[in-house]
C-alpha positions as CSV (number, residue, x, y, z in Angstrom):
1,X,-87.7,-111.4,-135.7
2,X,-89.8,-110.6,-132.7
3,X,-92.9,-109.7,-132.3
4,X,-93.0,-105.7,-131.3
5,X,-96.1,-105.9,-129.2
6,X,-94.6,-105.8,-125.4
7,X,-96.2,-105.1,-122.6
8,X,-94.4,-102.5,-119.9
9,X,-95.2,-101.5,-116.6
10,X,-99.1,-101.2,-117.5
11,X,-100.2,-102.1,-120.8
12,X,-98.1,-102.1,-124.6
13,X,-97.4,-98.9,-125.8
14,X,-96.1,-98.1,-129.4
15,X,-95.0,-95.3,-131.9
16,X,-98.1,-94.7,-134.0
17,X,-97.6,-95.7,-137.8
18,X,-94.4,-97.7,-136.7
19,X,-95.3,-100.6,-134.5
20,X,-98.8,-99.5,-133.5
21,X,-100.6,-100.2,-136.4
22,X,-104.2,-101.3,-136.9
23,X,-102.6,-105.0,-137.9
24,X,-100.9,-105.1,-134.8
25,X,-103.5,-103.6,-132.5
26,X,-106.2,-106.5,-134.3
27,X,-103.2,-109.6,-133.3
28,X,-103.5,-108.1,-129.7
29,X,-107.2,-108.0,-130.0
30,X,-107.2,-111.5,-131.4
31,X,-104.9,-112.7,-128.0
32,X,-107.3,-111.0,-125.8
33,X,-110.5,-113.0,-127.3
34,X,-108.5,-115.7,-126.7
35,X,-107.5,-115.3,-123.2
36,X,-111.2,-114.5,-122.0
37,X,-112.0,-118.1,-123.5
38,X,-109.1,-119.9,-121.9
39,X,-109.9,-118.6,-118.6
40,X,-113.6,-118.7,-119.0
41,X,-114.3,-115.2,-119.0
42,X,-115.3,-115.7,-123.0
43,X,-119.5,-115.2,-121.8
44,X,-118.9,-112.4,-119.8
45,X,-118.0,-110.0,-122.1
46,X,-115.1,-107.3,-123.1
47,X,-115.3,-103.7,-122.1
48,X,-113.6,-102.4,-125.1
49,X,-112.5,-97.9,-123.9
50,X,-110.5,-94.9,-125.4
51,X,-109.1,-91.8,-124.6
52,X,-108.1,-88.6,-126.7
53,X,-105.2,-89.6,-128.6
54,X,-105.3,-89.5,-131.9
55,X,-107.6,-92.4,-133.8
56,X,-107.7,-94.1,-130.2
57,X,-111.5,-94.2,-131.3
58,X,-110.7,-96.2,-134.6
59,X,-108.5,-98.3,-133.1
60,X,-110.9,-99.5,-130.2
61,X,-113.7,-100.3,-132.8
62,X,-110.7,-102.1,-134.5
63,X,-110.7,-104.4,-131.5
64,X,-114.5,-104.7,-130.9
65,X,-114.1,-106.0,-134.6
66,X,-111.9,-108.5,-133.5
67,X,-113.2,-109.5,-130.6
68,X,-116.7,-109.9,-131.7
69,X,-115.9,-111.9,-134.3
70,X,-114.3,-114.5,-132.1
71,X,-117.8,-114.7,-130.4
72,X,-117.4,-112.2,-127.3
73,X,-119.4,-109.7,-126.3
74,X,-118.1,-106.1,-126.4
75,X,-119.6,-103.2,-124.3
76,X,-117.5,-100.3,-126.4
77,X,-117.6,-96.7,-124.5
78,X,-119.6,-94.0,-126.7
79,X,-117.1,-92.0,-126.0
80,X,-113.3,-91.0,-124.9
81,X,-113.1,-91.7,-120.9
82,X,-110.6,-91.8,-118.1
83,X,-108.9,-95.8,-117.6
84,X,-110.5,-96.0,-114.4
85,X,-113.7,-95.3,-115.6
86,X,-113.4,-98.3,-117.7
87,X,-111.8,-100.4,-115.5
88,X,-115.3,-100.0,-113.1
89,X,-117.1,-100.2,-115.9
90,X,-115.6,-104.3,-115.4
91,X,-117.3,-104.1,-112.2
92,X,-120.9,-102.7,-113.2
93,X,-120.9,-104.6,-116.0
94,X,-119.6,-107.6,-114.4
95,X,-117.5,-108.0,-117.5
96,X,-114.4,-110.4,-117.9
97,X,-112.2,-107.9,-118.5
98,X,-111.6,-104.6,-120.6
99,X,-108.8,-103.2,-123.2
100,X,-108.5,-99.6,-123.3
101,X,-106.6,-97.3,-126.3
102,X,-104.4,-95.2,-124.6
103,X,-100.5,-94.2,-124.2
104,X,-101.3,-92.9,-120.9
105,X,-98.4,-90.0,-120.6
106,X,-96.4,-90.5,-123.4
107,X,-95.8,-87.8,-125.9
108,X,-98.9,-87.6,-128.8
109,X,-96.8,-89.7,-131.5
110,X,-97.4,-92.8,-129.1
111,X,-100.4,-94.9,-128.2
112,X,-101.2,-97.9,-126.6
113,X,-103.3,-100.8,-125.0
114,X,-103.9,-101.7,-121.5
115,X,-105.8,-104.6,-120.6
116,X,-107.8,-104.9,-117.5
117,X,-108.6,-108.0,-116.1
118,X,-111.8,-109.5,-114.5
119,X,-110.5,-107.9,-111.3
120,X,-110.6,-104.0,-112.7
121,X,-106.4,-103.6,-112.1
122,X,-103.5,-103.8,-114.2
123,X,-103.0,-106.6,-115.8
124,X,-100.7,-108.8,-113.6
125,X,-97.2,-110.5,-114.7
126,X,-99.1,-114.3,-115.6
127,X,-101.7,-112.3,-117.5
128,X,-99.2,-110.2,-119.3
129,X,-97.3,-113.4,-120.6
130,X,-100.7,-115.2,-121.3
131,X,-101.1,-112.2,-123.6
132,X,-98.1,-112.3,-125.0
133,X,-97.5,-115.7,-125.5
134,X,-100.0,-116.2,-128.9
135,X,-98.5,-113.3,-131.0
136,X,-96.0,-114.9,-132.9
137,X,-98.2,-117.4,-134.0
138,X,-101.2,-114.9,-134.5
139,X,-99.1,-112.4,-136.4
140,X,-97.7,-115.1,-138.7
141,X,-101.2,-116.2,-139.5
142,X,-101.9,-112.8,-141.1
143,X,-105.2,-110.3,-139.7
144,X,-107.7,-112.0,-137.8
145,X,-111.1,-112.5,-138.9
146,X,-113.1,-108.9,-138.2
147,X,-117.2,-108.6,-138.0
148,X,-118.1,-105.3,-139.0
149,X,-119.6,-103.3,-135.7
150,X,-123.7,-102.9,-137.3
151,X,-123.5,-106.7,-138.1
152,X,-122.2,-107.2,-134.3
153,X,-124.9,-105.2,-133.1
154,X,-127.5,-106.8,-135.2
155,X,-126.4,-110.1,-133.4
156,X,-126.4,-109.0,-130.5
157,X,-122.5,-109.3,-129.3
158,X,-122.0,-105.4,-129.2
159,X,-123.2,-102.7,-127.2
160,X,-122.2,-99.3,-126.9
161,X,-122.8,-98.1,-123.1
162,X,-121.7,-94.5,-120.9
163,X,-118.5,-94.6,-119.2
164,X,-118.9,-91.8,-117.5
165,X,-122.4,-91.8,-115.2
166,X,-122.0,-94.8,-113.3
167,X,-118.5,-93.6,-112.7
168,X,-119.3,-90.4,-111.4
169,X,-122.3,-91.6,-109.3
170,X,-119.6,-94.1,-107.9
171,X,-117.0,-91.2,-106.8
172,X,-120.0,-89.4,-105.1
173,X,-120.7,-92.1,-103.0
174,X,-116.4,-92.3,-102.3
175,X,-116.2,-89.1,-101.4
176,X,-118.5,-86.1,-99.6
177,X,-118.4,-83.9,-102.5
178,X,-120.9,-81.8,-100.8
179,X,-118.4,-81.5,-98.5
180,X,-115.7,-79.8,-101.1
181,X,-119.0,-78.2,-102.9
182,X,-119.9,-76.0,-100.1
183,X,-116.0,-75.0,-98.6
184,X,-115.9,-72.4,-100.9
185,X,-112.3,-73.2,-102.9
186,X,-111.6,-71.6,-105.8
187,X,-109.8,-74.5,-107.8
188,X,-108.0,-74.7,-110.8
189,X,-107.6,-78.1,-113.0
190,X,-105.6,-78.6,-116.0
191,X,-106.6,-82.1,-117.8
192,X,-103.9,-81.8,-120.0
193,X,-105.8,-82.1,-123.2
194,X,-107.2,-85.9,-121.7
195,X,-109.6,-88.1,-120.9
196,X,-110.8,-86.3,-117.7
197,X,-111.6,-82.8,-118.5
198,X,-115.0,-82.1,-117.5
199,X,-115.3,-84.4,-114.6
200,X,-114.1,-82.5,-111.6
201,X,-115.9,-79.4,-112.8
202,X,-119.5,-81.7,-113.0
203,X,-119.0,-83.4,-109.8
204,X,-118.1,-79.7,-108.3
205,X,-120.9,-77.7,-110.2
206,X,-123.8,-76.0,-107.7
207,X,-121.9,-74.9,-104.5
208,X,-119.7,-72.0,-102.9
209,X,-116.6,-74.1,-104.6
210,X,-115.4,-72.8,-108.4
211,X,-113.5,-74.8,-111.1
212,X,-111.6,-73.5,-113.5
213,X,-110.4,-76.1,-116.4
214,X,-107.3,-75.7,-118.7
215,X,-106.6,-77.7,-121.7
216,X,-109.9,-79.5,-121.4
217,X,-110.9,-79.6,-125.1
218,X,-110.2,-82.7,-127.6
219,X,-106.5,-81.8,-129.0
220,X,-104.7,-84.9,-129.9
221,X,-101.2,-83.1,-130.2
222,X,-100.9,-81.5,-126.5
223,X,-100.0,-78.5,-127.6
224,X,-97.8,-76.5,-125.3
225,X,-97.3,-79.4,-122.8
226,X,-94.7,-81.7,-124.4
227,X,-96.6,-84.7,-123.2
228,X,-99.6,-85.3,-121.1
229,X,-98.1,-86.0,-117.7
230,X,-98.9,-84.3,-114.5
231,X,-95.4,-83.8,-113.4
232,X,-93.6,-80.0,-113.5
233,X,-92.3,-79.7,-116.9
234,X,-95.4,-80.4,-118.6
235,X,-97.4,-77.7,-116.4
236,X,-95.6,-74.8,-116.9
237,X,-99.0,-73.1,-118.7
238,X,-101.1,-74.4,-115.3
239,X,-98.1,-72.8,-113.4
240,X,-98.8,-69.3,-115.0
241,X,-102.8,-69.9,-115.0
242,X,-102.1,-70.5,-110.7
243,X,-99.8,-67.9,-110.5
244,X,-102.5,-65.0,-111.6
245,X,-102.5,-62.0,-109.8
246,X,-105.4,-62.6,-107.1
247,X,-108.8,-60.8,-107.0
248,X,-109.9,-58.3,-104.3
249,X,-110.2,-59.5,-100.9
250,X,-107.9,-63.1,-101.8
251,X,-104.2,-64.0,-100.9
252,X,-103.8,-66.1,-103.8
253,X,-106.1,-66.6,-107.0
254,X,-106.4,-70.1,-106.4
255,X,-106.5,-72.7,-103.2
256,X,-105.5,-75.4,-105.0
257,X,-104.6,-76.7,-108.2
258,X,-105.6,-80.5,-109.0
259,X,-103.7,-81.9,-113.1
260,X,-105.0,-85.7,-114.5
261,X,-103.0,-87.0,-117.6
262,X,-104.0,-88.3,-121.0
263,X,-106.1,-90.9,-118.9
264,X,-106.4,-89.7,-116.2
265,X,-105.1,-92.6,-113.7
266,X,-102.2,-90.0,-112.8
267,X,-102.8,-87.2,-110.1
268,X,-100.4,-84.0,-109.8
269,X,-101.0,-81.0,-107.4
270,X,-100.1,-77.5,-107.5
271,X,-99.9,-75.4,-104.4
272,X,-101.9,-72.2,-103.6
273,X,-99.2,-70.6,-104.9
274,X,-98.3,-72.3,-108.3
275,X,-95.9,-75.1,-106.5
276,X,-95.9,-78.1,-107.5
277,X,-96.6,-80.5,-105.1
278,X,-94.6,-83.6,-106.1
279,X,-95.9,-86.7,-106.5
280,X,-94.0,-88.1,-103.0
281,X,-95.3,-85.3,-101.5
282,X,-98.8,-86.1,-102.6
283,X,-98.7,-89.6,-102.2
284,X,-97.5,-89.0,-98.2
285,X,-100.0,-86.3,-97.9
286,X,-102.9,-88.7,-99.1
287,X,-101.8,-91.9,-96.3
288,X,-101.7,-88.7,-93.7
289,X,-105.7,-87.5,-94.7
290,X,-106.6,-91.2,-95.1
291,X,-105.1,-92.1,-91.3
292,X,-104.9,-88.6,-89.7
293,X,-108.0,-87.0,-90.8
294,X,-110.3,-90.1,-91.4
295,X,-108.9,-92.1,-88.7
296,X,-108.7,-95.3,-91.3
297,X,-106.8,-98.2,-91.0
298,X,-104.9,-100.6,-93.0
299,X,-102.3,-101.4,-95.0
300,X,-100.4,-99.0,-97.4
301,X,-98.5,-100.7,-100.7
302,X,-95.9,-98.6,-102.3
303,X,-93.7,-99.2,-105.1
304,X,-90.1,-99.2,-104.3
305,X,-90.1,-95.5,-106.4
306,X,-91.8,-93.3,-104.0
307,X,-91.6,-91.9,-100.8
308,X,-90.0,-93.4,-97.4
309,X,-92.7,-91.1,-95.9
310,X,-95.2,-93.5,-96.0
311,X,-93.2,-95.7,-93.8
312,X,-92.6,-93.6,-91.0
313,X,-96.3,-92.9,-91.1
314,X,-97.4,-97.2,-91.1
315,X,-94.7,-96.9,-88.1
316,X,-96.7,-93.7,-86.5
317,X,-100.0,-94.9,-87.1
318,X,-99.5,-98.5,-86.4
319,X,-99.9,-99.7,-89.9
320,X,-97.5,-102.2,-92.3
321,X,-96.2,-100.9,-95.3
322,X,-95.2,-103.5,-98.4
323,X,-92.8,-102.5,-101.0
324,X,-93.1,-103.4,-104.6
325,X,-91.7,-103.4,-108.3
326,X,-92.8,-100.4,-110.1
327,X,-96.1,-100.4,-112.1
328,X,-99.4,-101.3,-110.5
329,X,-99.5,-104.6,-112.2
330,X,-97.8,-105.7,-108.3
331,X,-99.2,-102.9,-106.9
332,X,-102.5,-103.6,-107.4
333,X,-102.3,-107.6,-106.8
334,X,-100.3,-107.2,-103.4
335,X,-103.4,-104.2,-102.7
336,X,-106.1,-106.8,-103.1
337,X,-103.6,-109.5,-101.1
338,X,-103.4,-107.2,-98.2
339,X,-106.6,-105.7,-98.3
340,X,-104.4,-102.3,-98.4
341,X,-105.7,-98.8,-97.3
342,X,-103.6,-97.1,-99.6
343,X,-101.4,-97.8,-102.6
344,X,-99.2,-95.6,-104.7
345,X,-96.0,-95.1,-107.2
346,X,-93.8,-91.9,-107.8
347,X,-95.4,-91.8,-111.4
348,X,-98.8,-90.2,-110.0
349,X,-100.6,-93.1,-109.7
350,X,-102.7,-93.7,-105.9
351,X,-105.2,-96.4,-105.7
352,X,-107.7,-96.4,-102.3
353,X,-110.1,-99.6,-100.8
354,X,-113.1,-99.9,-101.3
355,X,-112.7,-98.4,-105.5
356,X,-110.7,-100.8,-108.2
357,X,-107.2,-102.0,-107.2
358,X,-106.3,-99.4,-109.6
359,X,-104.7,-95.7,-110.2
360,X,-107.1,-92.9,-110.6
361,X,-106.6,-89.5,-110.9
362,X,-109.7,-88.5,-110.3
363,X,-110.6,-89.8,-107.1
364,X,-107.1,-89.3,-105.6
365,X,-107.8,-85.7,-106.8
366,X,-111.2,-85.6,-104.3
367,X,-109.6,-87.1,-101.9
368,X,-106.8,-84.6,-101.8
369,X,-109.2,-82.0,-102.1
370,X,-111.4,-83.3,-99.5
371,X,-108.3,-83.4,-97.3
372,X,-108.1,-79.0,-98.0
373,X,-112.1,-78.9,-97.3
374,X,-112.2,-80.9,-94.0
375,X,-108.8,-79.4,-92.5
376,X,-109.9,-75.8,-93.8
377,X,-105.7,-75.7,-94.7
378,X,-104.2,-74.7,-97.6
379,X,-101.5,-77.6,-99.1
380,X,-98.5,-75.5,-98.2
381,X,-99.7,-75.5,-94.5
382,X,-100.5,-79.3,-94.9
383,X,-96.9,-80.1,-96.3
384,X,-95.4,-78.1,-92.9
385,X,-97.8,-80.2,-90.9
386,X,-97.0,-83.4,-92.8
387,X,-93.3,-82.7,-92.6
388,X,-93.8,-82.1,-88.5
389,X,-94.4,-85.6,-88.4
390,X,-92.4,-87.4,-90.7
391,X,-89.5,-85.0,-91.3
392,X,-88.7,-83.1,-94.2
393,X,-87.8,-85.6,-97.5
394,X,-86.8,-84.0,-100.7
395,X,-87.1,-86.3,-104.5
396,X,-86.3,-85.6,-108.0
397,X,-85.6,-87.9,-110.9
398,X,-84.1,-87.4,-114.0
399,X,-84.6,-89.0,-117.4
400,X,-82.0,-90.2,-119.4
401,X,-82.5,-91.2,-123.2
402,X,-80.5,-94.4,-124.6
403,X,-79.4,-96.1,-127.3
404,X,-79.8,-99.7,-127.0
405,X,-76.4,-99.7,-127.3
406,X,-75.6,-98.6,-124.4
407,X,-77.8,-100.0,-122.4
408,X,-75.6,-103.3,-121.9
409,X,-72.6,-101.4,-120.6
410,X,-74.7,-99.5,-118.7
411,X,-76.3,-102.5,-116.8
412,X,-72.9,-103.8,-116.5
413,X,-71.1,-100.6,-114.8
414,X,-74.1,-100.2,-112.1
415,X,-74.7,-103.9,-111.5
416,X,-70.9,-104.0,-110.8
417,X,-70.8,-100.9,-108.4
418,X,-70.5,-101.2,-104.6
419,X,-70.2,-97.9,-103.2
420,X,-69.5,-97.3,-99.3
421,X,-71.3,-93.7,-99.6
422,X,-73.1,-92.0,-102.2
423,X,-72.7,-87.8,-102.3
424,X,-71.7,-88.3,-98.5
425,X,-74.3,-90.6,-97.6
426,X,-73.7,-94.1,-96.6
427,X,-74.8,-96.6,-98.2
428,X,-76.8,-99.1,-95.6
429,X,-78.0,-101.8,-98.4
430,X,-79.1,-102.3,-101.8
431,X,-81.6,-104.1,-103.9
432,X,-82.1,-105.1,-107.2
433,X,-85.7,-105.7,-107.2
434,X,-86.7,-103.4,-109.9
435,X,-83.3,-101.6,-111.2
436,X,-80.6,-100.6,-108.9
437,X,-81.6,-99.4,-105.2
438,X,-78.8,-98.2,-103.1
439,X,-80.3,-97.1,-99.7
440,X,-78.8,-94.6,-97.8
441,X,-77.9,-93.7,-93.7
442,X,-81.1,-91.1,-92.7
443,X,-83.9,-92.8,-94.4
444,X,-82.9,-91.5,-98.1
445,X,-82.2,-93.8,-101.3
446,X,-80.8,-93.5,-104.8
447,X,-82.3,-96.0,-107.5
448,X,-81.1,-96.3,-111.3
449,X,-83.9,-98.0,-113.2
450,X,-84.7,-98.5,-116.9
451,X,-88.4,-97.8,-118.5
452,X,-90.5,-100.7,-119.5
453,X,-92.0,-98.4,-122.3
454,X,-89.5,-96.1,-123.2
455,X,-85.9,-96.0,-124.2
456,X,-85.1,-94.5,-120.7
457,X,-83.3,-94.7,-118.3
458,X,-84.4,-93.6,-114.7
459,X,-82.8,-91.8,-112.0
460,X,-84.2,-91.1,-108.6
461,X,-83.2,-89.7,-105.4
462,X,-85.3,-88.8,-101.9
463,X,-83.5,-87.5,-99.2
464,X,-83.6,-85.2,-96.2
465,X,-81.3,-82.6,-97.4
466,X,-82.8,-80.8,-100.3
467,X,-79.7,-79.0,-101.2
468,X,-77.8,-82.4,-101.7
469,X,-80.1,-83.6,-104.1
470,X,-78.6,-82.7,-107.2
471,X,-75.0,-84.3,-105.7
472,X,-77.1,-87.8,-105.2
473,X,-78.7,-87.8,-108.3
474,X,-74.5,-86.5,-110.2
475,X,-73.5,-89.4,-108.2
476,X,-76.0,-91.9,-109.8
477,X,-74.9,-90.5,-113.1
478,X,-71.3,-91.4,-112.4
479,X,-72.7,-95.3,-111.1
480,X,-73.9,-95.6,-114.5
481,X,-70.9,-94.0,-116.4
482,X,-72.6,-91.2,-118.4
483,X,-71.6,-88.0,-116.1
């Protein structure tokens, strides 16, 4: 039988109690010690980090038990901390790598691993089967030998180190928060329960700007959100918080509403009306401030699951734009290839040079939020102004939950497909790069794609015409024979 520890897009991710289990999560741990001495990493050490899910704590001092025991250091966070936070940690701590407990987005019955290499990005495809390759092997041997964490400290191979100073310190020196300190925005944040509640509202403290934080205590369930991803059916509290009537002498209670997920590597914006802004929208909106308002340059890496937007902006501003399978593990790599400006996916995620080749919420959150301080507009007047530009584009996806058993004749039906137009739209070419693209006359595209983490299936649409949305995305359902 196979093993059941598979990596996805970013990281292994698991039912708790059912496949991730302590035994499992030590045979991972065990791979990992392993890797770092293979690639000579071993000396430098393990960053070992956690976020708010339930026993994520346990389960990281679970690997540190592992992992010291094999002989590597471990630096183990003192406490629960946004991914990226850990991934720089790699960087201050010039470490060989780091492995962080979290599911990320998935609902509170999940959790999960990512591993980090010495680089401070998603692990990429070689390391993932380097990774994977041991299991079987490890697994059949039975638990791996554990040192317990005082007799690892006593010898010197664990340390237990702040995640979140040299972080912050580092997205002050990213980003004029002065700047965003003294405009005078009354901002709203909703951490969803995760990793990141707390850090725009100490970054922000002591100016004419106010932060307001929902969900930000330690609640591994997620209560009221269904799961802790920034998108607009898990906001629908953050919605009504943005949507209060406003005080005296205000059009709107808010200027701007900024969400991070369970840890905090995902960004999604509300409007100063209670709008979401979608994750297209924000990704386009951040390559405009980064070229438009800061006058940057340099490439811009998308994955083949968000916006077309950012094209016609590299064609504007002069500027190549790569295309890549989802998940920043090629994301990342093709960032630090290119020496990109910009680099994004339609799941929240935004990485930016000169930080880790990485998604993080929280400085694609000041960026965005720099963007409202320096233009002195509000997001709805940016969208017009973005939209001026580039033209109006429209996006919505839909999940769909399988069986396995259908997933074959699924495959089979949309691999087999060859449509001339799609909900009016012709069809100009297709890919199978990651899932099934079908690009479309005007600039729009349709893709069907199934989850690497998740018995999904994915269905996405951006076009010009928001009104023919829903007929793209009924059309994709009849490619794949479930409409």
């Amino acid at each position: 039988m196979p093993h059941p520890i598979k990596f996805g897009t970013d990281g292994w991710r698991a039912l708790i109690a059912e496949d991730f289990t302590f035994a499992n999560v030590r045979a991972l741990a065990a791979s990992i010690a392993r890797y770092l001495k293979q690639t000579g990493m071993a000396e430098r050490g393990l960053v070992v980090g956690y976020d708010t899910r339930y026993a994520s704590d346990r389960f990281a001092e679970a690997i540190a038990e592992v992992v010291t025991a094999a002989g590597v250091p471990v630096l183990l966070a003192d406490t629960f901390a946004p991914t990226p936070a850990i991934s720089y940690a790699i960087i201050t701590h010039q470490a060989g790598g780091a492995a962080v407990v979290t599911s990320s987005h998935n609902p509170a019955s999940w959790n999960g691993v990512k591993y980090k290499p010495e680089y401070a990005g998603s692990a990429s495809p070689e390391v993932v089967a380097e990774l994977e390759a041991p299991l079987d092997a490890i697994l059949a041997a039975g638990e791996p030998p554990r040192l317990p964490l005082a007799e690892a400290g006593r010898r010197g191979l664990l340390r237990r180190f702040d995640p979140r100073g040299p972080y912050l310190r580092r997205l002050a020196e990213l980003v004029d928060v002065q700047r965003i300190r003294d405009a005078g925005l009354c901002m709203a944040v909703d951490s969803m329960y995760g990793a990141g509640q707390g850090y725009f509202a100490e970054l922000l403290s002591g100016g004419a700007t106010t932060v307001e934080e929902l969900h930000a205590v330690h609640n591994p369930l997620f209560p009221g959100i269904g799961a802790p991803e920034p998108i607009q059916r898990n906001l629908q509290d953050f919605e009504v918080m943005m949507r209060r009537p406003a005080s005296s002498g205000r059009t709107t209670a808010y200027d701007v509403g900024i969400a991070t997920d369970g840890d905090a590597d995902r960004l999604g914006v509300m409007d100063e009306h209670g709008v979401f802004v979608d994750q297209l929208q924000t990704f386009a909106l951040l390559a405009y401030y980064l070229l438009e308002v800061r006058g940057e340059r340099g490439a811009i890496v998308r994955a083949l699951t968000t916006t077309r937007m950012v094209d016609r902006l590299g064609e504007i501003y002069g500027v190549p734009v790569h295309e890549t399978a989802v998940g920043f593990k090629y994301v990342g790599p093709k960032m630090l290839e290119t020496d990109a400006l910009l680099g994004g996916e339609e799941s929240g995620g935004y990485a930016i040079r000169g930080h880790i080749p990485e998604r993080d919420g929280i400085i694609a959150g000041l960026y965005f939020l720099d963007l409202v301080a320096r233009t002195g507009k509000t997001p709805t007047q940016l969208l017009r102004e973005l939209y001026a530009k580039v033209g109006e584009h429209h996006y919505h996806r839909i999940d769909v939950q399988l069986q396995e058993a259908q997933k074959a004749g699924i495959i089979a039906a949309v691999s087999a497909a060859r449509p001339e137009q799609i909900a009016g739209y012709p069809v100009t070419s297709t890919s199978t790069l990651d899932g099934y693209l079908f690009n479309l006359e005007g600039g729009g595209w349709l893709l069907i794609r199934f989850s690497g983490t998740e018995p999904l299936m994915r269905i996405y649409t951006e076009v010009p015409d928001r009104a023919r949305v829903p007929d793209v995305l009924q059309a994709g359902q009849r490619l794949a024979g479930i409409a």
